[in-house]
C-alpha positions in Angstrom: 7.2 39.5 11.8 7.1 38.9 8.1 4.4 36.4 6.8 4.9 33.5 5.1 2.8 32.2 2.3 2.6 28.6 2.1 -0.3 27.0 -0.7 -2.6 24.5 0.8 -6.1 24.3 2.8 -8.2 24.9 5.8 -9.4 22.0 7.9 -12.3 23.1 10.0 -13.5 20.4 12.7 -15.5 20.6 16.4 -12.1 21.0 17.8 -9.4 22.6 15.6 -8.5 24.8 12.7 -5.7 23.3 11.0 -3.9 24.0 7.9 -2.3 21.8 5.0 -0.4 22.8 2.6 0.4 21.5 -1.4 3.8 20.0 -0.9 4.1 19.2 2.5 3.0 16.0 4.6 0.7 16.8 8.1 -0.8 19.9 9.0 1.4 22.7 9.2 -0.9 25.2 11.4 -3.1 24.0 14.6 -5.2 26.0 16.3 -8.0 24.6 18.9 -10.9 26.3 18.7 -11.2 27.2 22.1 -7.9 29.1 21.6 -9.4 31.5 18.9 -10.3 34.9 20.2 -10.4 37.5 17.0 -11.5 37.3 13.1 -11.5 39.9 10.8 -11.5 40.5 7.4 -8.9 43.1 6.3 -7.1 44.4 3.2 -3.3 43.1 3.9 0.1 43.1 2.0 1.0 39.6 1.7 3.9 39.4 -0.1 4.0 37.4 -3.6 0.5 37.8 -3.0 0.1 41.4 -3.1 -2.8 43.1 -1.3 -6.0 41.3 -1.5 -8.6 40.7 1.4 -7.2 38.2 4.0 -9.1 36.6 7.0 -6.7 37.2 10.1 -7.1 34.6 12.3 -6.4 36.0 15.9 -5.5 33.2 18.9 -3.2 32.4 21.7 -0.3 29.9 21.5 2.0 29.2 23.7 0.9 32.2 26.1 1.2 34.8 23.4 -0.9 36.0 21.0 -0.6 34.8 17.0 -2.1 35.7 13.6 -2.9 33.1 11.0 -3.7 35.2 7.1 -6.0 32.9 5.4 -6.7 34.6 1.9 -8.9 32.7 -1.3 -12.3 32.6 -2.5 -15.1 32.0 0.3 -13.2 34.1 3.1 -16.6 35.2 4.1 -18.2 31.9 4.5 -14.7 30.4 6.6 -15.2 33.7 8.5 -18.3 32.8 9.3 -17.7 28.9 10.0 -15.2 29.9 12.2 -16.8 32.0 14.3 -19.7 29.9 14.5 -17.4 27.0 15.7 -15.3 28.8 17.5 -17.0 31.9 19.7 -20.1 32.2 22.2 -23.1 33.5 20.5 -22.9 37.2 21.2 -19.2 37.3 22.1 -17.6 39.8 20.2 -14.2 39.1 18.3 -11.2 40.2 20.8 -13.0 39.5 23.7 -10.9 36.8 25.0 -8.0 37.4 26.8 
């Protein structure tokens, strides 16, 4: 599918990823952290945006697999948040199923 840009933040808590955007009320993106299974960093086309480094989010919802883009200054540090919060020490990104 196409993606859609939407301006905003991250939310980062023991539980849940969550995103807010600008102009809109509530969070507009939920993801438990136990649902997370894959991050990366990777150069992506995304859109208005261009291409520019994005951190790709990779978790299940509703039974199927999804992709959050997250792109911005300090990618590498949510990257790293992230996977702190949200995978076992040593557990390699995609190793969820």
């Amino acid at each position: 599918g196409q993606a859609l840009w939407k301006s905003g933040w991250a939310v980062l808590t023991g539980t849940e990823l969550t995103w807010r955007g600008d102009l809109a009320p509530g969070a507009l993106l939920h993801v438990p952290l136990a649902e997370i299974w894959g991050l990366a960093i990777e150069r992506r086309e995304l859109g208005i945006l261009g291409v520019r480094d994005a951190l790709a989010v990779t978790y299940r919802a509703h039974g199927s697999r999804a992709e959050a883009l997250f792109a911005g200054e300090g990618i590498g540090a949510w990257s790293a948040a992230i996977r702190q919060a949200a995978l076992s020490p040593g557990e390699d990104d995609d190793a969820r199923s």
